[in-house]
CHARMM-style PDB file with segment names, atoms N, HN, CA, C and O in Angstrom:
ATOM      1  N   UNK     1      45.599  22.498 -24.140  1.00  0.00      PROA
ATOM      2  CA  UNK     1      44.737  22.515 -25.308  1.00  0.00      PROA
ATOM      3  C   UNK     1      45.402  23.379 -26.384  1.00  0.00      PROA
ATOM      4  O   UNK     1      45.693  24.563 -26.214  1.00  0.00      PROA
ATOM      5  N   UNK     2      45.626  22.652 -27.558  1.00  0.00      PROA
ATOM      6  HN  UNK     2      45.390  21.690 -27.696  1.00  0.00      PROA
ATOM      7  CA  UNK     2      46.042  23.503 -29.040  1.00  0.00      PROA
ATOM      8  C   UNK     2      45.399  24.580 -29.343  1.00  0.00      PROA
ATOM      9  O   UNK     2      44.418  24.803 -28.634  1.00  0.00      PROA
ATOM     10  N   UNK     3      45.642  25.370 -30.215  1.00  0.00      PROA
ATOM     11  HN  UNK     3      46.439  25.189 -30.791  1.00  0.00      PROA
ATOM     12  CA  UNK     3      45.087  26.731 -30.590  1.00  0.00      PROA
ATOM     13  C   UNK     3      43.847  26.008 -31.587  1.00  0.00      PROA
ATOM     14  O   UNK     3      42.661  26.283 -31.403  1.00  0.00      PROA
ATOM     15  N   UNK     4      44.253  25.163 -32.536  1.00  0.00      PROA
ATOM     16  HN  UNK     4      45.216  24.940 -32.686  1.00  0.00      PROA
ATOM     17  CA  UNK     4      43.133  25.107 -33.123  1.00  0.00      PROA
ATOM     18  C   UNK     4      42.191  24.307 -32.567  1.00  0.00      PROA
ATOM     19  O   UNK     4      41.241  24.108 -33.325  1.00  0.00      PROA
ATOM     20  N   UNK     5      42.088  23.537 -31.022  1.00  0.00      PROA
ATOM     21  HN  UNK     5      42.859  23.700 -30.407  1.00  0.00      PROA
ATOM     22  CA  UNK     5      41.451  23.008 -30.521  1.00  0.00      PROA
ATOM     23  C   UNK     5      40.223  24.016 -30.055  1.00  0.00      PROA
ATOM     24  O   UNK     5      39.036  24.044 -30.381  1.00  0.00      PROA
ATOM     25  N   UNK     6      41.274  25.109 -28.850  1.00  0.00      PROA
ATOM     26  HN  UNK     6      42.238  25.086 -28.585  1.00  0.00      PROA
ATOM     27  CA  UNK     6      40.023  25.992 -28.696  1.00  0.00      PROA
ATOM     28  C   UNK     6      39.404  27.075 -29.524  1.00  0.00      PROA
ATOM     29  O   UNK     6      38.435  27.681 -29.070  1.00  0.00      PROA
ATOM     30  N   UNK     7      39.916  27.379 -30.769  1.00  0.00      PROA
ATOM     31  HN  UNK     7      40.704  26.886 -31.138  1.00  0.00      PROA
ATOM     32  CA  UNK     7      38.717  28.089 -31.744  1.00  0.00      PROA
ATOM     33  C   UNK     7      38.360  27.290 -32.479  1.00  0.00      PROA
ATOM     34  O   UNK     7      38.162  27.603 -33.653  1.00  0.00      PROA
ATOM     35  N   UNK     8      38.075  25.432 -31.836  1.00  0.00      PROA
ATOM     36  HN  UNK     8      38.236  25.178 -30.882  1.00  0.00      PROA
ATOM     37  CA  UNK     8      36.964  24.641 -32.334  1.00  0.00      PROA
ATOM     38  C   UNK     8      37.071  24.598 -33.902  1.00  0.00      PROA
ATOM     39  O   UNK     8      36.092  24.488 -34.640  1.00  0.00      PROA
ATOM     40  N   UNK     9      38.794  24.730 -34.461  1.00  0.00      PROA
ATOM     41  HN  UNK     9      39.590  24.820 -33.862  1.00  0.00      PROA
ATOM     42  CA  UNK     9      38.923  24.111 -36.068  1.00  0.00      PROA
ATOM     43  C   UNK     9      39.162  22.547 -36.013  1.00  0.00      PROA
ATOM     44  O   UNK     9      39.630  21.812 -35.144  1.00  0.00      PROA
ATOM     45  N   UNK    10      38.502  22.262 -37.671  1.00  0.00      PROA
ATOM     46  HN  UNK    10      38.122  22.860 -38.377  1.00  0.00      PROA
ATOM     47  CA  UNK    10      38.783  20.580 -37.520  1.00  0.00      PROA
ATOM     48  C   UNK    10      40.225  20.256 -38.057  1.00  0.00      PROA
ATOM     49  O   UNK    10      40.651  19.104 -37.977  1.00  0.00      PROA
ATOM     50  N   UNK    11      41.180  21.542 -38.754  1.00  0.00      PROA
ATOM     51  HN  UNK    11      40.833  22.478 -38.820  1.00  0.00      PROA
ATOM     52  CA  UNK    11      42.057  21.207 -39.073  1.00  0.00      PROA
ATOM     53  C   UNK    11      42.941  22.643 -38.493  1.00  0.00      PROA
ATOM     54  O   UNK    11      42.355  23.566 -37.927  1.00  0.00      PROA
ATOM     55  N   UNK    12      44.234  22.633 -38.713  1.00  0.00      PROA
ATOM     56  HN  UNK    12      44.710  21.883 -39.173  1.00  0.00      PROA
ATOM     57  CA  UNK    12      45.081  23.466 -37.642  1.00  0.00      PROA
ATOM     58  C   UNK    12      45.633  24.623 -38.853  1.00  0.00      PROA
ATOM     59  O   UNK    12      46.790  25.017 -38.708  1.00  0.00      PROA
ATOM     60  N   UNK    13      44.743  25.231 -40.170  1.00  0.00      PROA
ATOM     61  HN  UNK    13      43.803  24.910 -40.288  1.00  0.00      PROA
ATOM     62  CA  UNK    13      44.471  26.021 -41.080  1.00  0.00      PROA
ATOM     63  C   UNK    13      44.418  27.624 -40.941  1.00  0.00      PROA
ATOM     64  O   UNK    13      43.385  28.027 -40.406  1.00  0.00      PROA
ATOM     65  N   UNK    14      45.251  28.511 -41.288  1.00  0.00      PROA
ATOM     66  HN  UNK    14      46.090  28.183 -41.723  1.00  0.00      PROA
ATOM     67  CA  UNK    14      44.239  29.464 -41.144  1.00  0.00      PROA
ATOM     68  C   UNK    14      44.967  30.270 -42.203  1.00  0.00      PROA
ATOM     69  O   UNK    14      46.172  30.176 -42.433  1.00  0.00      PROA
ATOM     70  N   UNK    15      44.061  31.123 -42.862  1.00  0.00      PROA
ATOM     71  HN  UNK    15      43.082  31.200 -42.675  1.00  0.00      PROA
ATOM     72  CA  UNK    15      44.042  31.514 -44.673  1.00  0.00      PROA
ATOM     73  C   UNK    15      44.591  32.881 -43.798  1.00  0.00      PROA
ATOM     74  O   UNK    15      44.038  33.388 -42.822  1.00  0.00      PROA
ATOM     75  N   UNK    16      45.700  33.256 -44.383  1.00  0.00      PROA
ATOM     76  HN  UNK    16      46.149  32.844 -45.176  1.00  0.00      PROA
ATOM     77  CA  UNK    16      46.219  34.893 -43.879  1.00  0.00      PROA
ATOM     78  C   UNK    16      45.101  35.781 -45.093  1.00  0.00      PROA
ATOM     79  O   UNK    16      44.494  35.677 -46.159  1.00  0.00      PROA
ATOM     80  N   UNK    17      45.457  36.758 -43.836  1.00  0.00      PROA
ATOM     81  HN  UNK    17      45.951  36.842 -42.970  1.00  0.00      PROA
ATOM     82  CA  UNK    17      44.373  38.260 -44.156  1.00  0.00      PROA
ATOM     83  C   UNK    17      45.093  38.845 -45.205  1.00  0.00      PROA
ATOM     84  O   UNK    17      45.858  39.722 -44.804  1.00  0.00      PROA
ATOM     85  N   UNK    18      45.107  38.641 -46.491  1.00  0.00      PROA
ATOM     86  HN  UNK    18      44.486  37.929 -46.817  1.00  0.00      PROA
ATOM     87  CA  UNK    18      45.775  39.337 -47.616  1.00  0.00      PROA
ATOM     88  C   UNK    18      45.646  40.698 -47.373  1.00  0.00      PROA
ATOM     89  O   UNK    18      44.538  41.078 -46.994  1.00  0.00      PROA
ATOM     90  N   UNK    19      46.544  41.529 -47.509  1.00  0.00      PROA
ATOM     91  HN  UNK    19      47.444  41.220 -47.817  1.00  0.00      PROA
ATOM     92  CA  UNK    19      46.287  43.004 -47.515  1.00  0.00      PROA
ATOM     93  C   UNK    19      46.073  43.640 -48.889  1.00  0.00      PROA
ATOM     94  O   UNK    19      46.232  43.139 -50.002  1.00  0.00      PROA
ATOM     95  N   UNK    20      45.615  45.041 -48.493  1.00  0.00      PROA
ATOM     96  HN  UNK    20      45.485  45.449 -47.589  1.00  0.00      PROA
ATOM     97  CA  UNK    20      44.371  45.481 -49.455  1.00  0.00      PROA
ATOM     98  C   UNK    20      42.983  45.154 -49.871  1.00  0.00      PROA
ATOM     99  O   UNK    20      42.251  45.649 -50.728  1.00  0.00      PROA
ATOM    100  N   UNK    21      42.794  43.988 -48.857  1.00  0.00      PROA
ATOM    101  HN  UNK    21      43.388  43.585 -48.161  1.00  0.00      PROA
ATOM    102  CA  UNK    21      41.135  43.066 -48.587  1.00  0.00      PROA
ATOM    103  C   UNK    21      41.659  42.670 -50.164  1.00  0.00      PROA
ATOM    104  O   UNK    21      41.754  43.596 -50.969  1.00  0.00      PROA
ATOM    105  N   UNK    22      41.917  41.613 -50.493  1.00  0.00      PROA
ATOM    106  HN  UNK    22      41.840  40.860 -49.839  1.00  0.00      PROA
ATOM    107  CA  UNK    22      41.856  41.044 -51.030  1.00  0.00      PROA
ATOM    108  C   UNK    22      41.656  39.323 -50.296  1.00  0.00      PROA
ATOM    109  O   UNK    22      41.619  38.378 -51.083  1.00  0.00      PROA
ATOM    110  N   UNK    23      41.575  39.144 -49.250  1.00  0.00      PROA
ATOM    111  HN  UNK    23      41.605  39.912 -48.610  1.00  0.00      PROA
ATOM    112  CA  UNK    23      40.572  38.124 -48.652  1.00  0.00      PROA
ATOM    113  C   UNK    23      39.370  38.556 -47.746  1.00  0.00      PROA
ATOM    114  O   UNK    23      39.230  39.222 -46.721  1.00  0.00      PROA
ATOM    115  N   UNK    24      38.462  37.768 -48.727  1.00  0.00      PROA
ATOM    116  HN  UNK    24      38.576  37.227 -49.560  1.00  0.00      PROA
ATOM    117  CA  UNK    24      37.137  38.651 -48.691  1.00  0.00      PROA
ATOM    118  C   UNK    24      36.339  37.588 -47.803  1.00  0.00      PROA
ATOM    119  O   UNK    24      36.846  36.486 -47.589  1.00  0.00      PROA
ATOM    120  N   UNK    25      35.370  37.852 -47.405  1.00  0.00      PROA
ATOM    121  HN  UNK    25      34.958  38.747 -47.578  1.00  0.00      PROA
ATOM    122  CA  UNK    25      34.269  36.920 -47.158  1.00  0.00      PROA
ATOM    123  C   UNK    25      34.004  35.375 -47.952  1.00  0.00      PROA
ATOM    124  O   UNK    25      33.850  34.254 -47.466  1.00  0.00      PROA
ATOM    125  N   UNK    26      34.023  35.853 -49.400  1.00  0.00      PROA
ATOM    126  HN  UNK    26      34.148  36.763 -49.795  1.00  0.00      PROA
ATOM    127  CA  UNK    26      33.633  34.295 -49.929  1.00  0.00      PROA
ATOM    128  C   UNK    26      34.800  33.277 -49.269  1.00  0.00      PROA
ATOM    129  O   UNK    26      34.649  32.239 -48.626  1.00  0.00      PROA
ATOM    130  N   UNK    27      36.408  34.202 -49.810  1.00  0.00      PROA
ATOM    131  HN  UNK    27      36.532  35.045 -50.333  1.00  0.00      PROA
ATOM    132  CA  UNK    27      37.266  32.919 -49.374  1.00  0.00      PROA
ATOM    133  C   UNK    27      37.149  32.531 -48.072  1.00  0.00      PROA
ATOM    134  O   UNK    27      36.899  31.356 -47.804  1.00  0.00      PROA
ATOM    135  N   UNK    28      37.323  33.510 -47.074  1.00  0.00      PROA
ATOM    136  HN  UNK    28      37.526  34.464 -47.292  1.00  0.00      PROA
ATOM    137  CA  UNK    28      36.824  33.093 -45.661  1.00  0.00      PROA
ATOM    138  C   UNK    28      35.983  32.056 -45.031  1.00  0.00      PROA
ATOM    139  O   UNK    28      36.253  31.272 -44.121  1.00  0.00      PROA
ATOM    140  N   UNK    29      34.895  32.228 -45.722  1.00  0.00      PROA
ATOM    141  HN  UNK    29      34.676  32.865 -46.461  1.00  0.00      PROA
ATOM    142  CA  UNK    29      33.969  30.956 -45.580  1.00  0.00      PROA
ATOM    143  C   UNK    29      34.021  29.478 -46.276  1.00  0.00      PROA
ATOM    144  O   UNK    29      33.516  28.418 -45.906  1.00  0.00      PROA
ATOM    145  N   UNK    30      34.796  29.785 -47.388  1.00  0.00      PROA
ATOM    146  HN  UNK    30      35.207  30.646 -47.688  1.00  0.00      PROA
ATOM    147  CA  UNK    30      35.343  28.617 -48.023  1.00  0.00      PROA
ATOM    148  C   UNK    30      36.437  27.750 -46.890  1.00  0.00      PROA
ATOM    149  O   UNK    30      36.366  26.550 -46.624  1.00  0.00      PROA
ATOM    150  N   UNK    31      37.297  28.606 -46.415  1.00  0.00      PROA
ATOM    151  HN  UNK    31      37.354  29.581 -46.631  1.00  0.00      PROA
ATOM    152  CA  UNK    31      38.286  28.204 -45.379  1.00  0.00      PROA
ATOM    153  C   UNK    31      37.416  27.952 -44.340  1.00  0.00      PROA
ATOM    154  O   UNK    31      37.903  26.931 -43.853  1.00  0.00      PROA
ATOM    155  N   UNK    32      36.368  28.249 -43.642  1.00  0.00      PROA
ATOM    156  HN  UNK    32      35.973  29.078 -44.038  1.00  0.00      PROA
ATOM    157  CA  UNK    32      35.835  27.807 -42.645  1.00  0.00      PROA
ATOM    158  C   UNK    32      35.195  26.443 -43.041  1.00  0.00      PROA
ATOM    159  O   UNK    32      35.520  25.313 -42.679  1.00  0.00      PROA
ATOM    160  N   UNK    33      34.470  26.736 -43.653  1.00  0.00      PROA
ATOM    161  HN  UNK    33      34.206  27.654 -43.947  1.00  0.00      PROA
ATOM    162  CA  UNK    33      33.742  24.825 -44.118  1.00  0.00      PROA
ATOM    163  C   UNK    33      34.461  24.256 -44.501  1.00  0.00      PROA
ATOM    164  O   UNK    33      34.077  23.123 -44.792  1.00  0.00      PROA
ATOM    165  N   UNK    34      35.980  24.573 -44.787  1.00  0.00      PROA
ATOM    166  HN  UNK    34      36.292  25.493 -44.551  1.00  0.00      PROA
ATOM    167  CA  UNK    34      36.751  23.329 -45.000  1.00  0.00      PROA
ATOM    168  C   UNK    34      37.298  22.744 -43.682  1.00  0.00      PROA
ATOM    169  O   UNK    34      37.767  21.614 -43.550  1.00  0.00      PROA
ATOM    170  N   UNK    35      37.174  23.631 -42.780  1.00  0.00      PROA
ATOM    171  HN  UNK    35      36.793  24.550 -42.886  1.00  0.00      PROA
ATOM    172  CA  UNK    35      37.441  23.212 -41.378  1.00  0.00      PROA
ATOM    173  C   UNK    35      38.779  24.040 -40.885  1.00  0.00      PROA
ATOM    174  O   UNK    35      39.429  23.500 -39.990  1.00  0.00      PROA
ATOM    175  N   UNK    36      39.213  25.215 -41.356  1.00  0.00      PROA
ATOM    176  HN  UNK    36      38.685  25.654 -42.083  1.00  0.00      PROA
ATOM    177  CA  UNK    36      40.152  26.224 -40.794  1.00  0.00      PROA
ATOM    178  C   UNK    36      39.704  27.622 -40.686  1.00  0.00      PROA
ATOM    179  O   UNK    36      38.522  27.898 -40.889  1.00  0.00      PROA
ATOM    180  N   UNK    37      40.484  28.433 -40.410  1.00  0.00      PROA
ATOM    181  HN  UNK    37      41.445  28.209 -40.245  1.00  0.00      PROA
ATOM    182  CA  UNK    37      40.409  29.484 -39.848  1.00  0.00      PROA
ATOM    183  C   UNK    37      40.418  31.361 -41.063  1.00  0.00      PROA
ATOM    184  O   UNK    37      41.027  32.420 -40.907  1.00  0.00      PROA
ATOM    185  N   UNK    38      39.760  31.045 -41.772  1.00  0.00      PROA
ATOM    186  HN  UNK    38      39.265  30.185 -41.899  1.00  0.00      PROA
ATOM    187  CA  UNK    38      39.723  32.378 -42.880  1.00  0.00      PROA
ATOM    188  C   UNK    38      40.275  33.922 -41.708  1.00  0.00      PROA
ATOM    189  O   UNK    38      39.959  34.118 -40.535  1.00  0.00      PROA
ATOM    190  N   UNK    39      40.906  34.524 -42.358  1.00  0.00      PROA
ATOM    191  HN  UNK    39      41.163  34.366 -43.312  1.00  0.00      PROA
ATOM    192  CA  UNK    39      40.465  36.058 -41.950  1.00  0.00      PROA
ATOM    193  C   UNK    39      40.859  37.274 -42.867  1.00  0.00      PROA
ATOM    194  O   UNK    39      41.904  37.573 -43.445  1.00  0.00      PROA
ATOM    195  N   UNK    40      39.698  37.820 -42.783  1.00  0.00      PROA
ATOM    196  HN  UNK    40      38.849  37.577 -42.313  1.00  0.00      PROA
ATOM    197  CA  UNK    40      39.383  39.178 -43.153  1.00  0.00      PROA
ATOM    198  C   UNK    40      40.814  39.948 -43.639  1.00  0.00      PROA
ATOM    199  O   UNK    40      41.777  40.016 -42.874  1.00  0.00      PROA
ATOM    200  N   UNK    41      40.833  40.485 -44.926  1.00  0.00      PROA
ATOM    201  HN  UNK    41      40.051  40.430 -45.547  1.00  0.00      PROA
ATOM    202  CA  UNK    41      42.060  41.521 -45.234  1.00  0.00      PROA
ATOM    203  C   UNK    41      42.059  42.859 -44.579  1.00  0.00      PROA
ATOM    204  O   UNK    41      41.184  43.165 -43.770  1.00  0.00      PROA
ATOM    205  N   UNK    42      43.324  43.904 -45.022  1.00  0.00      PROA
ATOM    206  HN  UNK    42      44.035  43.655 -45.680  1.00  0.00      PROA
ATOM    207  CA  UNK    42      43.250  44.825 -43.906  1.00  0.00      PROA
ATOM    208  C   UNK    42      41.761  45.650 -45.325  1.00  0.00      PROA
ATOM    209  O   UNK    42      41.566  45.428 -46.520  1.00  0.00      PROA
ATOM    210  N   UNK    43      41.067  46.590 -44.293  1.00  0.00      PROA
ATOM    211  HN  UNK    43      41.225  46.771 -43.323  1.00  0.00      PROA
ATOM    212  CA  UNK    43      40.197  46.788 -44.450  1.00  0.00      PROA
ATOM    213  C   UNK    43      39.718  48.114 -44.069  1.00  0.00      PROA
ATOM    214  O   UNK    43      40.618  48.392 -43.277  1.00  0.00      PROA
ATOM    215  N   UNK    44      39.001  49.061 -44.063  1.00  0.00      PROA
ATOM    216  HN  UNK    44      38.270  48.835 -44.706  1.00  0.00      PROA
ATOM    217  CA  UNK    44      38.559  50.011 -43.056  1.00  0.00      PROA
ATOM    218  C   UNK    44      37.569  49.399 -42.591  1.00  0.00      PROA
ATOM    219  O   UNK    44      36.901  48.525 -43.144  1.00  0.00      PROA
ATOM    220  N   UNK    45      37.429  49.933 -41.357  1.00  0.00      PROA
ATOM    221  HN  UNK    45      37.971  50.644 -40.909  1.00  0.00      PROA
ATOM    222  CA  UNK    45      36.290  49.472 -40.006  1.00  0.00      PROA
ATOM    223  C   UNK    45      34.928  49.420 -41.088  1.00  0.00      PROA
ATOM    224  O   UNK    45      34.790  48.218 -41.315  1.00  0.00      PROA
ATOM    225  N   UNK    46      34.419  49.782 -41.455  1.00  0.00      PROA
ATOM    226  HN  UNK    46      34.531  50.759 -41.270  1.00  0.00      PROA
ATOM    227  CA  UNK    46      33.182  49.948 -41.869  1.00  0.00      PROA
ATOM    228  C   UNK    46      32.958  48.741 -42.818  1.00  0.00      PROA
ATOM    229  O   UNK    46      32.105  47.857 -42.748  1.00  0.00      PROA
ATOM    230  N   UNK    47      33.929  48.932 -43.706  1.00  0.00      PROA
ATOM    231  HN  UNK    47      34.622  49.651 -43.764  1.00  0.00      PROA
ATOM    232  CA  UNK    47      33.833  47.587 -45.220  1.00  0.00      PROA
ATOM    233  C   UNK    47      34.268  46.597 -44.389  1.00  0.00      PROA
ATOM    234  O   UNK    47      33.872  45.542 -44.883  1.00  0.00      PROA
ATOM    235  N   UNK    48      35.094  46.305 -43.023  1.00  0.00      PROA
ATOM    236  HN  UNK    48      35.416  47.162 -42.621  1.00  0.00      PROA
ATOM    237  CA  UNK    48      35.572  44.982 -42.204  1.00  0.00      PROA
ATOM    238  C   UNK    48      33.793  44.540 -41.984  1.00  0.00      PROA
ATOM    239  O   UNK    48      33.386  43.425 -42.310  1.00  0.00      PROA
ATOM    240  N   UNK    49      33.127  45.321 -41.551  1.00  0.00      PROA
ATOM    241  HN  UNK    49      33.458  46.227 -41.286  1.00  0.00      PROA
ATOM    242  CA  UNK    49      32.119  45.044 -41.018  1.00  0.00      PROA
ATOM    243  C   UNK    49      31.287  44.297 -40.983  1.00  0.00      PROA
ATOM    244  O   UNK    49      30.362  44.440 -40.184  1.00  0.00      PROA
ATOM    245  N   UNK    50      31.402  45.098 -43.445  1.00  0.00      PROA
ATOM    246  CA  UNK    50      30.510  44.690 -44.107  1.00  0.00      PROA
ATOM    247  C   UNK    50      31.011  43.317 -44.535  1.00  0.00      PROA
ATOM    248  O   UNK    50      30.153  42.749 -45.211  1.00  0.00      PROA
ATOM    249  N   UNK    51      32.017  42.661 -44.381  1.00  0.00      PROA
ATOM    250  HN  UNK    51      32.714  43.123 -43.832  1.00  0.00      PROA
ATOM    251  CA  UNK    51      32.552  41.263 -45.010  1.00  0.00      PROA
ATOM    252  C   UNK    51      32.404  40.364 -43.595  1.00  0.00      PROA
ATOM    253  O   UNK    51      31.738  39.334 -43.698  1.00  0.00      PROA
ATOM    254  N   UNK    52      32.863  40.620 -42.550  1.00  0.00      PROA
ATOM    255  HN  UNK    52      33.404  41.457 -42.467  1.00  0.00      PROA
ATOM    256  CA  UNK    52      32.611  39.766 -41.251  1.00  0.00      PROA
ATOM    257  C   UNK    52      31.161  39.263 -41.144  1.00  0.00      PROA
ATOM    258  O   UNK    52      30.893  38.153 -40.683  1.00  0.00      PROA
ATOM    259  N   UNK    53      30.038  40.324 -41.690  1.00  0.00      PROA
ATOM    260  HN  UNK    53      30.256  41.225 -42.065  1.00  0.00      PROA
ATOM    261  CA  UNK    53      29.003  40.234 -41.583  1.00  0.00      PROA
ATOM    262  C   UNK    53      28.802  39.186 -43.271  1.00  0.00      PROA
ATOM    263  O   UNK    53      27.836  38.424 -43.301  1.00  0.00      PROA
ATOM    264  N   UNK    54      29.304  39.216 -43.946  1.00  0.00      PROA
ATOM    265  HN  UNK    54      30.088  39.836 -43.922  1.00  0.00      PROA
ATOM    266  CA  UNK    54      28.759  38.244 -45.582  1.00  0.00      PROA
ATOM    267  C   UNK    54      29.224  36.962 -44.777  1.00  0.00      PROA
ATOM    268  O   UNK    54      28.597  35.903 -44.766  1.00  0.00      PROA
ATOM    269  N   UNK    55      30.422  37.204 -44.101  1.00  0.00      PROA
ATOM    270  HN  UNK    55      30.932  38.064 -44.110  1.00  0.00      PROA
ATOM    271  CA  UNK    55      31.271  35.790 -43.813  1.00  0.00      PROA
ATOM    272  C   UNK    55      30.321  35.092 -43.210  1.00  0.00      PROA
ATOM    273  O   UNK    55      30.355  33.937 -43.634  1.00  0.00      PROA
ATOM    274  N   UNK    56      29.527  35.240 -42.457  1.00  0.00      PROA
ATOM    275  HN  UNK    56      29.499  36.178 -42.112  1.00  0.00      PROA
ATOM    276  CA  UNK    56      28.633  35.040 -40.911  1.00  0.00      PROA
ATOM    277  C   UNK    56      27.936  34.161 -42.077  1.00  0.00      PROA
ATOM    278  O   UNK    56      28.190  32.992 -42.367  1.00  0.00      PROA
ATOM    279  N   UNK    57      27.031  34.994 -42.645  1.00  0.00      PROA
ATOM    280  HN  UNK    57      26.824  35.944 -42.409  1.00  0.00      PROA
ATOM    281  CA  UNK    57      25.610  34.922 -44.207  1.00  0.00      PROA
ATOM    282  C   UNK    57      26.047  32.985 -45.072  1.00  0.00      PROA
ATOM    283  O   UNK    57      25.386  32.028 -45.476  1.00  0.00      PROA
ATOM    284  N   UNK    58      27.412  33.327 -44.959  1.00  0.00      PROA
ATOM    285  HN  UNK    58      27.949  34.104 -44.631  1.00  0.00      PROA
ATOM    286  CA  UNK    58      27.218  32.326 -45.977  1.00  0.00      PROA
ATOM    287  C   UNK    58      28.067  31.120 -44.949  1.00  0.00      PROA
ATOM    288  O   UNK    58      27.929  29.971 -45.367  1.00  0.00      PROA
ATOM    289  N   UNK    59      28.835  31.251 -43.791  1.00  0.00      PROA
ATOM    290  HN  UNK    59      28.947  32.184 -43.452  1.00  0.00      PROA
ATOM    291  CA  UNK    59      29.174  30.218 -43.368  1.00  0.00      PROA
ATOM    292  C   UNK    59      29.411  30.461 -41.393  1.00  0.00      PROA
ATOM    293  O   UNK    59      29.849  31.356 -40.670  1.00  0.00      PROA
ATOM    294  N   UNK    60      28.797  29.026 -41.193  1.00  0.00      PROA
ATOM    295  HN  UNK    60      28.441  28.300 -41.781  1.00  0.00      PROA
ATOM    296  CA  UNK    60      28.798  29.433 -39.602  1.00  0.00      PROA
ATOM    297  C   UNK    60      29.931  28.830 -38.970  1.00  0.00      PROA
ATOM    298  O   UNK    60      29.817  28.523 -37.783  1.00  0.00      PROA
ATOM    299  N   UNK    61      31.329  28.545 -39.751  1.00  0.00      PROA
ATOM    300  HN  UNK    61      31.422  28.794 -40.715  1.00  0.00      PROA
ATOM    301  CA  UNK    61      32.809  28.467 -39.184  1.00  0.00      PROA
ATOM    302  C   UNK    61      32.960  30.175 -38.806  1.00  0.00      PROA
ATOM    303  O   UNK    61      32.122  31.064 -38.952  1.00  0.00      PROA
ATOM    304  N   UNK    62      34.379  30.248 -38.264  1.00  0.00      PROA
ATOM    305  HN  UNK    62      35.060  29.525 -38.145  1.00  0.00      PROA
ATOM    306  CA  UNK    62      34.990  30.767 -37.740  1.00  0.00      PROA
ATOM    307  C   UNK    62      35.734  31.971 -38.385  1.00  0.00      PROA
ATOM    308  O   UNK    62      36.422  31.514 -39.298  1.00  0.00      PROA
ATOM    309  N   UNK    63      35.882  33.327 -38.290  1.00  0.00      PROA
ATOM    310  HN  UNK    63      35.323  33.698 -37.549  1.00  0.00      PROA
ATOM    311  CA  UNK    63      36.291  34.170 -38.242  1.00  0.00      PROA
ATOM    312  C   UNK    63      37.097  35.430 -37.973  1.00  0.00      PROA
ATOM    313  O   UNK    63      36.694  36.385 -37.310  1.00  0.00      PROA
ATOM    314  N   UNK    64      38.333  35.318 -38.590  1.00  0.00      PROA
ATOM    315  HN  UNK    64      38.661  34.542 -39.129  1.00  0.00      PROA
ATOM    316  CA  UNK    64      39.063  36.613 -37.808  1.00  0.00      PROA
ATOM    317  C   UNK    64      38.799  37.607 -38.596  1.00  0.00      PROA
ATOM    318  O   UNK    64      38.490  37.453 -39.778  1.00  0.00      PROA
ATOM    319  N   UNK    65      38.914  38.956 -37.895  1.00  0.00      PROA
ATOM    320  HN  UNK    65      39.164  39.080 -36.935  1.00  0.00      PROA
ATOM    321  CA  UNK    65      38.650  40.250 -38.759  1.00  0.00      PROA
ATOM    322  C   UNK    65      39.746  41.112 -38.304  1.00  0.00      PROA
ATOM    323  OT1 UNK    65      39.874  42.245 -38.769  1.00  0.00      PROA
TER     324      UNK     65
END
């Protein structure tokens, strides 16, 4: 089984974690309903938290943090 098979993407996508969080939640979820894999920029634990948690809010694809 492919990687994007088992984290259940419809396409084999995944948006790199820009550093300095400059990939935030909105794009994340944009990349998930398009059917790939968004994740989270580098971040401190606390503000990761707070965007994993918007990501969730606005889309129920998939998430790295």
């Amino acid at each position: 089984m492919s990687l994007h098979e088992r984290l259940g993407l419809e396409h084999p996508v995944i948006g790199a974690g820009l550093g300095g969080g400059l990939a935030r939640a909105r794009l994340t979820a944009a990349i998930a309903d398009a059917g790939g894999l968004g994740q989270i920029g580098i971040l401190p634990p606390p503000l990761r938290r707070t965007e994993i948690a918007a990501h969730r809010e606005r889309s129920a694809g998939p998430v790295a943090g």
